[in-house]
N, C-alpha and C positions, 0 to 999 in steps of 0.2 A: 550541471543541468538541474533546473528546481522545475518540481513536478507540482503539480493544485488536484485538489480531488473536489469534485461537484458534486453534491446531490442532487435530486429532481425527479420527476416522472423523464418516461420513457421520451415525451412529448415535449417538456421544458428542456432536456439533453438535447434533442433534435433542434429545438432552436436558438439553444446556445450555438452550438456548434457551426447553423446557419449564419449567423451573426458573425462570429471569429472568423469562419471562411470569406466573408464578404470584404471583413478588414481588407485580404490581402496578404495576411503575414507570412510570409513564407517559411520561419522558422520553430512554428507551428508544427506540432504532429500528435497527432489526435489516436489512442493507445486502449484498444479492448481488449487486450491478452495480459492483464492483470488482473488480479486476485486482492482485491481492494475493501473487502468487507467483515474483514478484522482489523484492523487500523488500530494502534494505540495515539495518545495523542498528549501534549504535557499534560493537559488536563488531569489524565489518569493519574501519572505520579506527583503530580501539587495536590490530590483528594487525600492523599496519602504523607506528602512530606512538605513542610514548609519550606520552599525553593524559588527562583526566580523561570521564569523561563524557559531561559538560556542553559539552565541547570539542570532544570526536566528533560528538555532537549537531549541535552548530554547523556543524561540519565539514560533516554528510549535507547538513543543510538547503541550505548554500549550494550546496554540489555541485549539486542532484537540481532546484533553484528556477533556478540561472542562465539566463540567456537561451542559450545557448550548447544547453544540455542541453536544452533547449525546444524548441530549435527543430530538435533531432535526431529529438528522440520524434515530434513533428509530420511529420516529413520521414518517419521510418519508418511511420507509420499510414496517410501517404499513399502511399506506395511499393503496403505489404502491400494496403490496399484496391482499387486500381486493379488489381493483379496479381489478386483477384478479380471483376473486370468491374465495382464499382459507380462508378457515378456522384456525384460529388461535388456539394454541394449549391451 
């Protein structure tokens, strides 16, 4: 599945979204329970290394999927959660 991230006002969103509904497309699904506003992008690692693309690409992938990084983001969700009183399941 290949996922698009849009920007816009709150107001240009809404009528993207009325446009795409009107297509028809039914294999469309339109997804607010992500956390989309740290985004890396190749851009970041070609400011950084001379690469193609496709290499950057590679680059994020393996960065952002390590076990390493996993288990950071994991350790932070647990941190922030606890520091608001909930209870872990």
């Amino acid at each position: 599945m290949k996922r698009i991230v849009v920007e816009g006002t709150p107001e240009q969103i809404g009528e993207l979204m009325k446009a795409l509904i009107g297509l028809n497309v039914d294999t469309l699904k339109f997804r607010d329970d992500l956390q989309v506003e740290n985004l890396w992008s190749v851009h970041d690692v070609k400011s950084l290394y001379d690469c193609t693309d496709e290499q950057a690409m590679d680059i994020l992938h393996k960065a952002l999927t390590n076990d390493a990084t996993m288990e950071q983001i994991w350790y932070a969700i647990k941190v922030h959660a606890e520091m608001k009183g909930l209870i872990e399941k």
